[in-house]
C-alpha positions as CSV (number, residue, x, y, z in Angstrom):
1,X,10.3,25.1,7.6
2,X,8.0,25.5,4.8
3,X,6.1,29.1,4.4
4,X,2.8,29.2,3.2
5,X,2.8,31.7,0.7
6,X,-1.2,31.9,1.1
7,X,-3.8,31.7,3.9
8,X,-6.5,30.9,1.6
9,X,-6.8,27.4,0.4
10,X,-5.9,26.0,-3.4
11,X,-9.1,24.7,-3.4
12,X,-10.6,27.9,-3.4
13,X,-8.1,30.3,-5.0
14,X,-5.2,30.8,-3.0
15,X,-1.6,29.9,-3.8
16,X,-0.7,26.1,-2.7
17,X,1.5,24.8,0.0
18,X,3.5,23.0,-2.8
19,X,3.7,23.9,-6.4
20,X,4.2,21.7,-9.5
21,X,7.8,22.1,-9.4
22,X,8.0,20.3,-5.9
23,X,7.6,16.5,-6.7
24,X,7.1,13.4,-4.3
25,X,9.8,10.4,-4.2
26,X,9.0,8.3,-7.7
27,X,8.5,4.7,-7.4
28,X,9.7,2.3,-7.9
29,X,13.3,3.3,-6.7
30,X,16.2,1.3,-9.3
31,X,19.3,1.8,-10.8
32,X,22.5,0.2,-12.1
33,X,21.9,-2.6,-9.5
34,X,19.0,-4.0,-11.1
35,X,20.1,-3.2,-14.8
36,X,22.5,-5.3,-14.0
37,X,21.4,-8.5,-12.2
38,X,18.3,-8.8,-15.1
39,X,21.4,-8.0,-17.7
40,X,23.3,-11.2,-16.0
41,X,20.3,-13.5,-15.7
42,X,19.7,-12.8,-19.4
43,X,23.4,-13.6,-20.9
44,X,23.4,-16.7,-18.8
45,X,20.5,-18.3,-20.5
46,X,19.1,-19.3,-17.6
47,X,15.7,-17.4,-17.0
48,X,13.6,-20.0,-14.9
49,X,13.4,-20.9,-11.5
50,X,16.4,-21.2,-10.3
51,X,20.0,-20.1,-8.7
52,X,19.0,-16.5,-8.6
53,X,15.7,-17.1,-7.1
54,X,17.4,-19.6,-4.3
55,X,19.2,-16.8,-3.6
56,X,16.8,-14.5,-2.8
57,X,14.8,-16.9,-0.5
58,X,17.9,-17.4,1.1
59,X,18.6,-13.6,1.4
60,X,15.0,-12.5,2.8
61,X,14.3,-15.6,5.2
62,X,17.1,-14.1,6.9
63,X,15.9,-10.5,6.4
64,X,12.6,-11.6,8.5
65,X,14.1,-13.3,11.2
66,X,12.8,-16.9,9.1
67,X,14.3,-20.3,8.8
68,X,12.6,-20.5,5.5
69,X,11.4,-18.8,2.7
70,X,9.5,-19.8,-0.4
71,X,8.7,-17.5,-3.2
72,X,5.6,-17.6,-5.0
73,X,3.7,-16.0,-7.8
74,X,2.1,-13.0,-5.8
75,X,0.8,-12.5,-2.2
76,X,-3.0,-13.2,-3.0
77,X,-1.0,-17.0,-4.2
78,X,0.9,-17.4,-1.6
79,X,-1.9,-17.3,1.0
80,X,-3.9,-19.8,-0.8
81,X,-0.8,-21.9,-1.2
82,X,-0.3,-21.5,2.5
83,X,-4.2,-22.2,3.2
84,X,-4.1,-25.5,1.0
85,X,-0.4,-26.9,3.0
86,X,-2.8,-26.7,6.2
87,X,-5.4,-28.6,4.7
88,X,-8.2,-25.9,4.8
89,X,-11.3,-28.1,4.5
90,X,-14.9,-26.7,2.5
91,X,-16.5,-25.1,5.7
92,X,-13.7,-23.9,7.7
93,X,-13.5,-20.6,8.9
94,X,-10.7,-18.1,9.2
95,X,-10.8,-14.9,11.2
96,X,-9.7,-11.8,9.4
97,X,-10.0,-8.0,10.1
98,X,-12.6,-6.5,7.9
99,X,-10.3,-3.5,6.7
100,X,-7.5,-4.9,4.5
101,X,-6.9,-5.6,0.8
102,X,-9.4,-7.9,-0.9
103,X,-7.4,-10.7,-1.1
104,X,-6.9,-11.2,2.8
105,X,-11.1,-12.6,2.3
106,X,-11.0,-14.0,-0.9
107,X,-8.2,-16.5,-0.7
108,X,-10.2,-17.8,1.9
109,X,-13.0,-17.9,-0.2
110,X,-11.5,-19.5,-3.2
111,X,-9.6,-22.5,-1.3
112,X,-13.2,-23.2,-0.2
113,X,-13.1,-21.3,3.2
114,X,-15.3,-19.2,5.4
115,X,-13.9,-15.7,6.1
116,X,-15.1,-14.2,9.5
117,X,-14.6,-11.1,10.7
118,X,-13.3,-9.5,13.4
119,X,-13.0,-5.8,13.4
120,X,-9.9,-3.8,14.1
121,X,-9.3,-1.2,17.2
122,X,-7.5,2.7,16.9
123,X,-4.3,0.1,15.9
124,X,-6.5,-0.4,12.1
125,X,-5.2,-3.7,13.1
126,X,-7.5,-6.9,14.2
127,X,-8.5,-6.0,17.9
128,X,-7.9,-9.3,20.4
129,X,-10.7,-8.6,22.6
130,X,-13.0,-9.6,19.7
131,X,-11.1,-12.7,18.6
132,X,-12.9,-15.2,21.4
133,X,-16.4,-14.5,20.4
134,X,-15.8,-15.3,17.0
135,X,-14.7,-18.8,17.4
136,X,-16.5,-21.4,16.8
137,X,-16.2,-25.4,16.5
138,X,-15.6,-24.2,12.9
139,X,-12.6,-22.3,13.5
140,X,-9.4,-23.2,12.1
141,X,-7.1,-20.5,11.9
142,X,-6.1,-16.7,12.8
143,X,-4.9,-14.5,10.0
144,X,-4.2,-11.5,11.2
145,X,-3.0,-8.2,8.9
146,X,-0.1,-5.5,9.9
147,X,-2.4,-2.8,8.4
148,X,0.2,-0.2,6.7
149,X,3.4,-1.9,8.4
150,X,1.9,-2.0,11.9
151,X,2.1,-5.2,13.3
152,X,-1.2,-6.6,15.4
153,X,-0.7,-7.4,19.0
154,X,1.0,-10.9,17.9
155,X,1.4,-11.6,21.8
156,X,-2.3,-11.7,22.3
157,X,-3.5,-13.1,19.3
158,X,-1.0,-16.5,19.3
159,X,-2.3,-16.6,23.3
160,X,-5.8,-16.9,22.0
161,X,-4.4,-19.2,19.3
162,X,-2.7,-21.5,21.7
163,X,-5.8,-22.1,24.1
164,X,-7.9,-22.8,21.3
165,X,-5.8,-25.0,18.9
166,X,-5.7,-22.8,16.2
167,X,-3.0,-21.9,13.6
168,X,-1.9,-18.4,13.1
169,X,-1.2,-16.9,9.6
170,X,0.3,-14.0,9.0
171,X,-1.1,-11.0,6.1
172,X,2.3,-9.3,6.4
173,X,1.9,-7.8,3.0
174,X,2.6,-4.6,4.3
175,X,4.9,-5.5,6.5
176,X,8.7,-6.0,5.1
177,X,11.4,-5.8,7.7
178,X,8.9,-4.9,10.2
179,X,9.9,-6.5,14.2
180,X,7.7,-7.7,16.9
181,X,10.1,-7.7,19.6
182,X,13.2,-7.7,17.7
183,X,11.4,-11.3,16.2
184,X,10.2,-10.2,12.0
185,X,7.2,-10.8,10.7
186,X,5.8,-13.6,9.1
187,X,7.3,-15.8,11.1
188,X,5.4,-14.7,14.3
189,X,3.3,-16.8,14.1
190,X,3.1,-20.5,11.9
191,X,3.7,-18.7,9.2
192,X,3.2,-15.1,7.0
193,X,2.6,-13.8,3.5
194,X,4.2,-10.8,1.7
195,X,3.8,-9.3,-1.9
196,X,6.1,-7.9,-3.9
197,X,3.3,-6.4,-6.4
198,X,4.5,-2.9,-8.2
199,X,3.2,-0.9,-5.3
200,X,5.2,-2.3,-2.4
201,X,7.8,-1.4,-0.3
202,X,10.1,-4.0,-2.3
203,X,8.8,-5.2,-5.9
204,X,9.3,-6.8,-8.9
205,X,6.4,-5.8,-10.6
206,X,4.6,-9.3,-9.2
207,X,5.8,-12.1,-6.7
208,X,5.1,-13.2,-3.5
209,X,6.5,-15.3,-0.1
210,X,5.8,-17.7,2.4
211,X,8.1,-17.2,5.4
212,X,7.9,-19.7,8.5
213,X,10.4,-21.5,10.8
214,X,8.0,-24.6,9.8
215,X,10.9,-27.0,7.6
216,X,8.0,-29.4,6.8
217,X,5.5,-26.9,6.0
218,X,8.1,-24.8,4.0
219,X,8.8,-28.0,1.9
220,X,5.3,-28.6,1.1
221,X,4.3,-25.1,0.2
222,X,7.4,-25.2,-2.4
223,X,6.2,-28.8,-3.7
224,X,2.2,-26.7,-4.2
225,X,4.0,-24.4,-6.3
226,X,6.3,-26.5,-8.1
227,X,3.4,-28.7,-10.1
228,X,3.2,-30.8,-6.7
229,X,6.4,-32.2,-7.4
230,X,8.6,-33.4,-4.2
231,X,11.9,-32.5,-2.8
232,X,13.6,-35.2,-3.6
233,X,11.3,-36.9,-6.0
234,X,11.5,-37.7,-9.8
235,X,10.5,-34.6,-12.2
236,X,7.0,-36.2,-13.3
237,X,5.5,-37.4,-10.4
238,X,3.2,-35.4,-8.6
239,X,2.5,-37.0,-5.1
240,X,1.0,-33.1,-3.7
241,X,-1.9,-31.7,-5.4
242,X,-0.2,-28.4,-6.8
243,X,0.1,-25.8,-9.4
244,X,2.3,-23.6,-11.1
245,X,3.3,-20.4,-8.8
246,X,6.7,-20.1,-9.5
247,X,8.9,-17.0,-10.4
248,X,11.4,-16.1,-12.8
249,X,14.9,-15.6,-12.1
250,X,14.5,-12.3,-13.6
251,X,12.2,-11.7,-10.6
252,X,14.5,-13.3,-8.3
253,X,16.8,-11.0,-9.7
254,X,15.4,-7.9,-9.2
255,X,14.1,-8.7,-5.7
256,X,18.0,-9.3,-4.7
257,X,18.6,-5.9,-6.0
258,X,15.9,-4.4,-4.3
259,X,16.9,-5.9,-1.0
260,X,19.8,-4.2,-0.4
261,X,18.4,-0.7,-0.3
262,X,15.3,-1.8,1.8
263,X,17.2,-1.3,5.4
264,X,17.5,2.2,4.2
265,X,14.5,3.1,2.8
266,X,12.9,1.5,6.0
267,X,14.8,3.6,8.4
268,X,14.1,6.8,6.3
269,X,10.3,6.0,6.1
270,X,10.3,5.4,9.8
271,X,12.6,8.6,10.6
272,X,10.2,10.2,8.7
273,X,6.8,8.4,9.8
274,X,7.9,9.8,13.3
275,X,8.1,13.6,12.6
276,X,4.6,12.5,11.2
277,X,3.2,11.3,14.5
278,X,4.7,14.2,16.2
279,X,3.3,17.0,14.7
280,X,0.0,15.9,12.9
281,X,-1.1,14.8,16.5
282,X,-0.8,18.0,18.0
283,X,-3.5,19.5,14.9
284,X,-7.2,18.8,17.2
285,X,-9.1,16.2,15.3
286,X,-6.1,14.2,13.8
287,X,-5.5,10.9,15.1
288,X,-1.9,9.2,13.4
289,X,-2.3,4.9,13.9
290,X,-0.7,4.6,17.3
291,X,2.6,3.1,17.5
292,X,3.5,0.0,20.2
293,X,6.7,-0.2,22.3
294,X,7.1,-3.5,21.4
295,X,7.4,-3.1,17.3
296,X,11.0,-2.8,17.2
297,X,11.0,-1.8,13.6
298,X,8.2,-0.5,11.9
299,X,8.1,-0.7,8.5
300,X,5.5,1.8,6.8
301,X,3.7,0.6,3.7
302,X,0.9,3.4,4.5
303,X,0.9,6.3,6.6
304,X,-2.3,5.8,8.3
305,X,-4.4,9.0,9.9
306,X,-7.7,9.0,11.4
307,X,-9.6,12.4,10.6
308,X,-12.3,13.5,13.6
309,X,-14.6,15.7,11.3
310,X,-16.7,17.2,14.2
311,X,-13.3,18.4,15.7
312,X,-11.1,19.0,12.8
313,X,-14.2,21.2,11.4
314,X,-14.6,19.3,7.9
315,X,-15.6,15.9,6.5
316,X,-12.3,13.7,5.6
317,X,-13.1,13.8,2.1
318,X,-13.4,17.7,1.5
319,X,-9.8,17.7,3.9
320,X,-8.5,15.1,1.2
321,X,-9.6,16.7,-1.5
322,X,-8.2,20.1,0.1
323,X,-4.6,18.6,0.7
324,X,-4.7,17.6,-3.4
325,X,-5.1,20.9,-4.1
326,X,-2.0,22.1,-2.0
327,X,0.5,19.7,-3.5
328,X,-0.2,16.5,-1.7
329,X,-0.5,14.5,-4.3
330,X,0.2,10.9,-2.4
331,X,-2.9,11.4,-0.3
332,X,-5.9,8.6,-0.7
333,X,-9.4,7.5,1.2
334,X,-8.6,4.5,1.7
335,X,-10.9,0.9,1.6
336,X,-14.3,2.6,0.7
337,X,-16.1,-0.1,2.3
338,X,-15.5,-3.3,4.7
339,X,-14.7,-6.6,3.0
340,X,-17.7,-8.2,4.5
341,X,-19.5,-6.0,1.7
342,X,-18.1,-6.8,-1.0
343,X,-20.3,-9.1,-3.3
344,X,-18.1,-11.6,-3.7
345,X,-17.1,-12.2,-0.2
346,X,-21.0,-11.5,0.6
347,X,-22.6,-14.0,-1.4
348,X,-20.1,-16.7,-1.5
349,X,-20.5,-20.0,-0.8
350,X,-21.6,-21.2,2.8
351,X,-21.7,-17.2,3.6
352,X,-23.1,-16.4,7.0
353,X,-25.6,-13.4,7.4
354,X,-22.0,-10.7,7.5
355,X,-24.7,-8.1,8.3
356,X,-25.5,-9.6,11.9
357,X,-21.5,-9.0,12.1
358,X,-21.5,-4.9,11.7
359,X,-17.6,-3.6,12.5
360,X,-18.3,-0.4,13.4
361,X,-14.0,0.6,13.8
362,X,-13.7,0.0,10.5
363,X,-16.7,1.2,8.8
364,X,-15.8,4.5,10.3
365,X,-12.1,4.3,8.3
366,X,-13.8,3.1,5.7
367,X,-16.7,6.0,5.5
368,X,-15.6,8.6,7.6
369,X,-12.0,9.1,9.2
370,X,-9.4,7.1,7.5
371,X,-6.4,9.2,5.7
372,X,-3.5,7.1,4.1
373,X,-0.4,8.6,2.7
374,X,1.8,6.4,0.1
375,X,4.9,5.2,1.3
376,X,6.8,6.7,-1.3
377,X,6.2,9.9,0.4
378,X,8.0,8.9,3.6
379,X,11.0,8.6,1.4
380,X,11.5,12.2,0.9
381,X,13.1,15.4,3.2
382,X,12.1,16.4,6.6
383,X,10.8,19.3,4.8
384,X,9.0,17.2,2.3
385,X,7.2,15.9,6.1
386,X,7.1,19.5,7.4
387,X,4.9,20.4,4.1
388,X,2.5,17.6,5.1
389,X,2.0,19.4,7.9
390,X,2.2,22.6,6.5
391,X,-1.2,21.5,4.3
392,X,-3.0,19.9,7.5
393,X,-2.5,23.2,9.2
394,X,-3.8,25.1,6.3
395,X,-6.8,22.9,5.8
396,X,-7.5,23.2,9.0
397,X,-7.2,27.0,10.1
398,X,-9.7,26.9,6.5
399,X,-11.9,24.1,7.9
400,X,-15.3,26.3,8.0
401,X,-14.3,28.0,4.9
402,X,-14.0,24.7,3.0
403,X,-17.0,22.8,4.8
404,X,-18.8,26.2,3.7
405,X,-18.2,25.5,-0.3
């Protein structure tokens, strides 16, 4: 166990938690592995879309549980690929939670699409009682987002699905190797998105999948970003309106290489993300995001904490900034605002009055409470977790003291 070598806090002149010689996990994680795959993709001579990339799809479709898997360009691409194959009309509306990544609204946007929001529950995920009220004749799909690796209620939301006719489409960007009942995501539900952008769990710098059990739907995704080309058709005809979101086999490459460490890493973030839980919920006014017996593997893109400031005894940003100070450098605010807010989202196209639609879960994350802890983090020691708590202690035995300043 860590010992905190001062009771005062960093911030105001005391000794920190962790010093500058105790450094977090680096990211991303590579070696030899990957040296060597992009090393044999570059002798070959063979750098586009091909064998290695294959590969890959093959590898992760069976990493999520999928019967397919379809690589694209980057997540934000392969949800508007995914929006065009079910043939999203000008108008439509899509249900999404108001606290996620931009690109969860504005692929919805951009294939001509009406985002509408729903807001999220203690999960950070969509909250199902909210779904029903939002549908309307105009409703064509459900896209809910595993906020930080925690996968949404799936059960409840394809129920609500089902009895309305609607489509469900996963935003599992944060979500590799997570399981809903031993089932992975993406595949949940018609079909799921994940990126593999720098900052993920698994990267190669850009790319993105489709996952789905759906062979049809698989095979016209693939022909929208092949240049609309068909399976078994000739190389210039174009019977699929399409474009060019293909990846590299360098890509392909790497993702291959990063594949076989993610069961790992996984495990360790979750071993880790459970000390966490443990002992950052017994420190009055934290809240972790609550787990749910049926995830039967949680994979942890964020480390997700709600901060009570009227019982921990400081705002969330001084506690942030306070935790910065003592070492923990990994430590963020989060989404500062909800994506209904966003001017792009707000004064796009066909637009409905978003402010008649106030989410007041996730303004409060946005504004007030939330806490999110890089997943890098999770990769490190149980003392490495014990220090987070260490600094959570420390900020809060100091809470007056810093609200004070």
């Amino acid at each position: 166990m860590t010992t905190v070598s001062s009771s005062e806090l960093a911030l105001l002149g005391g000794t920190p938690v962790r010093d500058s010689q105790k450094s977090w996990p680096s990211w991303p994680i590579f070696d030899q592995t990957e040296r060597q795959a992009l090393l044999e993709v570059f002798d070959s001579g063979k750098w586009w879309y091909g064998e290695r990339v294959a590969q890959f799809e093959q590898e992760y479709a069976a990493f999520q549980d999928a019967q397919f898997c379809v690589t694209v360009s980057s997540g934000t691409t392969a949800g508007e690929v995914l929006l065009q194959a079910i043939d999203l009309q000008p108008g439509d509306e899509v249900i999404v939670p108001p606290y996620t990544f931009y690109a969860t609204a504005s692929m919805v946007v951009r294939m001509g699409g009406v985002p509408i929001f729903v807001d999220v529950d203690d999960s950070w995920c969509m909250n199902p009682d909210l779904i029903e009220e939002a549908i309307t004749p105009r409703t064509r799909a459900i896209m809910p987002v595993h906020l930080g690796g925690r996968i949404c209620d799936m059960d409840r939301i394809n129920e609500i699905a089902e009895k309305h006719g609607l489509i469900v489409l996963e935003d599992a960007c944060h979500s590799w190797g997570g399981k809903w009942k031993g089932k992975g995501t993406g595949a949940l539900g018609k079909a799921g998105i994940f990126s593999f952008q720098a900052s993920k769990n698994i990267n190669a710098a850009e790319g993105g999948a489709i996952v789905t059990d759906d062979e049809e739907l698989a095979e016209l995704c693939r022909s929208i970003t092949n240049c609309g080309r068909s399976k078994e058709g000739a190389w210039y005809a174009h019977p699929n309106l399409g474009t060019n979101a293909r990846i590299t086999e360098f890509q392909g490459a790497i993702l291959s290489a990063q594949l076989t460490r993610l069961e790992a890493q996984t495990q360790t973030r979750a071993t880790n993300g459970a000390i966490l839980n443990e002992k950052l919920a017994a420190i009055e006014g934290l809240t972790p995001q609550p787990d749910d017996e049926r995830i039967t593997r949680r994979a942890y893109h964020l480390y997700c904490l709600r901060l009570d400031p009227d019982q921990f005894g400081c705002s969330r940003n001084k506690a942030v900034e306070a935790a910065e100070a003592e070492g923990l450098s990994v430590i963020s605010e989060g989404y500062a605002i909800p994506l209904y807010e966003q001017p792009s989202i707000a004064n796009a196209p066909n637009a409905p009055d978003y402010s008649k639609r106030e989410c007041p879960v996730a303004r409060d994350i946005c504004a007030r409470s939330g806490i999110w802890i890089g997943h890098p983090a999770l990769l490190g020691s149980e003392d490495d977790m014990l220090d987070i708590v260490a600094i959570f202690e420390k900020i809060k035995k100091n809470a007056s003291a810093l609200r004070e300043a």
